[in-house]
C-alpha positions, -999 to 999 in steps of 0.1 A, spaced: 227 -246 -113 202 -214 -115 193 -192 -92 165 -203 -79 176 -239 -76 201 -224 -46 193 -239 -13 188 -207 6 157 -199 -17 140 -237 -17 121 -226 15 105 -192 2 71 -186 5 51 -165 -17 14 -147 -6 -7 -130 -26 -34 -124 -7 -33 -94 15 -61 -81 44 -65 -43 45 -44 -30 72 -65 -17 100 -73 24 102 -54 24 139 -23 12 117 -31 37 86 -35 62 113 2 57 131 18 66 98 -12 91 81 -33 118 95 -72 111 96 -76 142 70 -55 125 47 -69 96 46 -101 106 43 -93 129 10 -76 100 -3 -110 81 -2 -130 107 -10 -109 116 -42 -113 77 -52 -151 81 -46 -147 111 -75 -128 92 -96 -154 76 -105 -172 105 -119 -144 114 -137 -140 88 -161 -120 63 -136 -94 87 -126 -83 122 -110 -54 135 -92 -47 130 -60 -24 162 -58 -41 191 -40 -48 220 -64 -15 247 -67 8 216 -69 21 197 -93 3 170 -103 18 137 -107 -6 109 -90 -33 96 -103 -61 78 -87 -89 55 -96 -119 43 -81 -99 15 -67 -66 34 -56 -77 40 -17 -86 -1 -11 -52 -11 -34 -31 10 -12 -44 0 24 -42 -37 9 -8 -27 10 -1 -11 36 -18 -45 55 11 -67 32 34 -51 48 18 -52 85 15 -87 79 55 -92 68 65 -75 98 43 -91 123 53 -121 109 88 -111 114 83 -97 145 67 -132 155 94 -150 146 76 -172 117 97 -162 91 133 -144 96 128 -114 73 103 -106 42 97 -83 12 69 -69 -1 73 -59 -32 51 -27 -34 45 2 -53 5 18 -44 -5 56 -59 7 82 -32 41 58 -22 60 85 -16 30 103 8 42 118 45 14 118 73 -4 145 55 4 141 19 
């Protein structure tokens, strides 16, 4: 028998499609300044050959964005809004998102 072929998993159910979590949501977790840098340093990405650091200058810089960084991330974020509603609701007894955007590590400000 393999793992998958174990009766607790026969009833998982994958999604891979994910809305953008709402800016009210964004905005419980991150402050509006952050945010908007975050989209803003996406937006010059693109005029620096797809990328640039998201880091603010004097730090170290370890995250990269691209063009696309800001709508992969609050893609996420809404994945997981959508697990735990779900939870929450009752539809599914718990979830996992497995999730890894550019800035994962961020606090409310950075």
């Amino acid at each position: 028998m393999g793992v998958t072929d174990d009766d607790d998993l026969k009833n998982l159910r994958f999604e891979t499609v994910a809305r953008q979590a709402p800016l009210a949501d964004l905005l419980r977790v991150h402050d509006w300044e952050y945010l908007n840098d975050l989209k803003h340093r996406c937006q010059e990405a693109k005029k620096h050959r797809g990328k640039t650091w998201l880091d603010p200058p004097g730090h170290p810089r370890d995250t990269l964005v691209s063009p696309e960084s800001y709508t992969v991330a609050v893609r996420g974020a809404g994945a997981v809004c959508l697990a735990v509603d779900r939870v929450v609701k009752g539809e599914v007894r718990n979830a996992f998102v497995p999730l890894r955007p550019p800035g994962h590590h961020a606090g409310p400000s950075g």
